[in-house]
N, C-alpha and C positions, 0 to 999 in steps of 0.2 A: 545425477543426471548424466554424467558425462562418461559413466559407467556403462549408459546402453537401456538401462531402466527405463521403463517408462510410468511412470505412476500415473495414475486418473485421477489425484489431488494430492496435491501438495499448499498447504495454509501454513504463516505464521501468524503470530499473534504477542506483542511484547508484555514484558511484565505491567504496564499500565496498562495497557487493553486487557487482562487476566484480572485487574481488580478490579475496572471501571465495571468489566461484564458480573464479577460479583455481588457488586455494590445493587445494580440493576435487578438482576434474579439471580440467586447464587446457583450457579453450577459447579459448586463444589474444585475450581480451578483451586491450584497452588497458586496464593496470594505471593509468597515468597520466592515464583520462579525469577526468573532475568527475560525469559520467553519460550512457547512453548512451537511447535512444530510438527504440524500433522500431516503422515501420509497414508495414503491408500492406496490399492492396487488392485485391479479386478484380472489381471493376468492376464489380457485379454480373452477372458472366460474360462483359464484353467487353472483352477483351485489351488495346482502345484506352482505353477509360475506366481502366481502370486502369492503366496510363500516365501518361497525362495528370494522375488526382489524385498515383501518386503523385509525378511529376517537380512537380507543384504546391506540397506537402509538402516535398520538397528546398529548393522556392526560398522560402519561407516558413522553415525552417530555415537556411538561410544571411541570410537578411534579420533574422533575431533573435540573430547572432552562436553560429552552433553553429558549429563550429572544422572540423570533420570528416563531410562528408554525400556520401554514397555512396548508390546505390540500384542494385539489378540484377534481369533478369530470368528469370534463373537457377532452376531449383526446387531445385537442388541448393542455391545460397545462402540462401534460403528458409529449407528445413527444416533449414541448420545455425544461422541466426542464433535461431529459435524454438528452438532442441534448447539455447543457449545461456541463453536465459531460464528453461528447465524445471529444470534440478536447485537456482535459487536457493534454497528454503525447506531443501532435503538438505543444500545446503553453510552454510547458517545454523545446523542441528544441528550440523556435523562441527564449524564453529568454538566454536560453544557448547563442546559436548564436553571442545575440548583449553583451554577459556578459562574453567573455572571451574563449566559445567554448565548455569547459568541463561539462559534467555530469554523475553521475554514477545513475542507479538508480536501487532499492533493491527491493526484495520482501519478506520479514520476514513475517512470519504468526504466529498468538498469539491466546491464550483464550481469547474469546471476551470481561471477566472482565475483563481483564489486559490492554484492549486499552488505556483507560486515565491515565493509569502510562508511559506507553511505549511511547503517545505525552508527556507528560512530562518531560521524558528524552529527546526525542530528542530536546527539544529547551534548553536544557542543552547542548549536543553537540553544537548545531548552536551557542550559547553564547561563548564556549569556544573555538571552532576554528574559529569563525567568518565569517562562510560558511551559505549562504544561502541554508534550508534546506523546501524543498516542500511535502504534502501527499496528496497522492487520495490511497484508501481502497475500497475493498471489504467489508464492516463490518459487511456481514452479517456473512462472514467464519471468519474473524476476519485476513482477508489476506490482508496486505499493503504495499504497491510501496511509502516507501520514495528515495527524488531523491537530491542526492549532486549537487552543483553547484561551479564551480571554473573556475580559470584562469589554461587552458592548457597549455598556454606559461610560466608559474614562477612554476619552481618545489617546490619550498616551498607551495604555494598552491595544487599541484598536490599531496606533500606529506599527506596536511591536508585532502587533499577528503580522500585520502586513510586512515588514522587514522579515521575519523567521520565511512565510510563503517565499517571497522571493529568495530566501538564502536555498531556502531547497529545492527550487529551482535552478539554481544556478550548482547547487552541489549535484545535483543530478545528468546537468550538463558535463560539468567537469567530468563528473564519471563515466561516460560516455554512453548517456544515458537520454532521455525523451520526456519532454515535461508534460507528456500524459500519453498514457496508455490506454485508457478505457474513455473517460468521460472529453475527451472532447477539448478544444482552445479557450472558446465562447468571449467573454468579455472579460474576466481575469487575467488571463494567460497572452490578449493578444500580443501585447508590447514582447512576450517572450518568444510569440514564434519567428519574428526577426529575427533574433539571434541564432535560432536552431536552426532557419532553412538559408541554403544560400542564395543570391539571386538567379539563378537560375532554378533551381525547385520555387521560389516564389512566381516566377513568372507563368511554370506550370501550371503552378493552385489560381493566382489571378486566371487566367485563360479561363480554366474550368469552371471559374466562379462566374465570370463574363458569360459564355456558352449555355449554361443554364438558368441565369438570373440575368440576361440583358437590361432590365430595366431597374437591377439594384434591389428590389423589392424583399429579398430574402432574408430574414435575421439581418435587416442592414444596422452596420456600426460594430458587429460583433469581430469575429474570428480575424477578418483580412482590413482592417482599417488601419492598423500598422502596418501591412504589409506594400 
């Protein structure tokens, strides 16, 4: 990225998301990678720019020690290696399911140098509570959905989802990073957006929230009830 490229996808997807989605429908992934890393490039519409970035992206990928880089210009390969990233979040239900029931799952967003610290840590969580911990990313924004997995039925496990959630939250802070990117504070996260805004960006979002909800009515007790 910081090359000048611009790719129109960039996905990861870690070695547990690569078996869970074959365990679900196999797509033929490498059960044995550590993660795999998809990019695309439409060149903005010239066939040779994109090319060129993404044969670019390959050699930047072999120069950082990726083990296995491949690219083609194929649309059939295309729409299978994307048709490969879409059922992740369906095959993280199906394993829920037969694993107990429970999942939680985040979306922390990071500076995009900071991603290989940020998986780092998390398999430091998954060591230390012994929670199966799954990623799929955005990597182009540096925006990632990792997903806890536990047993709903034994609260000592429910209590650990909840400790790992919060650790990656807090890992993601430290990293100079946003305890959510896409989906929203809601009722989860509100005790965390204290910490991420200061009092004066809270008194913004209060105002705002007053301004258009005077009478409290709105998703009340959610987002701003810590704040």
């Amino acid at each position: 990225m910081a090359s000048g490229a611009q790719p129109s996808l960039l996905e990861s997807m870690d070695g547990t998301t690569l078996r869970m989605i074959n365990a679900y429908r196999d797509m033929g992934l490498d059960d044995e990678a550590g993660a795999m890393l998809l990019m695309q490039s439409d060149g903005s519409g010239d066939p040779q720019t994109a090319r060129v970035e993404v044969e670019a992206f390959a050699a930047f990928a072999e120069a950082n020690e990726a083990i296995d880089v491949v690219f083609s210009e194929d649309p059939a390969d295309s729409a299978a290696l994307v048709a490969a990233r879409r059922p992740a979040q369906t095959a993280y239900e199906h394993h829920a399911q037969s694993h107990g029931g429970g999942q939680l799952l985040d979306d922390v967003c990071l500076p995009r140098h900071r991603l290989p610290e940020f998986y780092d840590r998390l398999d430091e969580i998954a060591a230390e509570t012994g929670l199966t911990l799954a990623v799929v990313a955005h990597a182009g924004d540096g925006n990632t959905h990792p997903s806890i997995f536990f047993d709903a039925s034994d609260p000592q496990d429910v209590a650990r989802a909840d400790a790992a959630f919060d650790r990656i939250m807090e890992v993601g802070l430290e990293l100079g990073g946003t305890i959510t990117g896409e989906h929203g504070v809601g009722y989860l996260k509100r005790s965390w957006l204290a910490r991420e805004l200061d009092e004066g960006s809270r008194r913004v979002h209060r105002a705002v929230k007053a301004a258009l909800d005077p009478l409290g009515i709105l998703n009340p007790g959610k987002m701003f009830a810590d704040l």
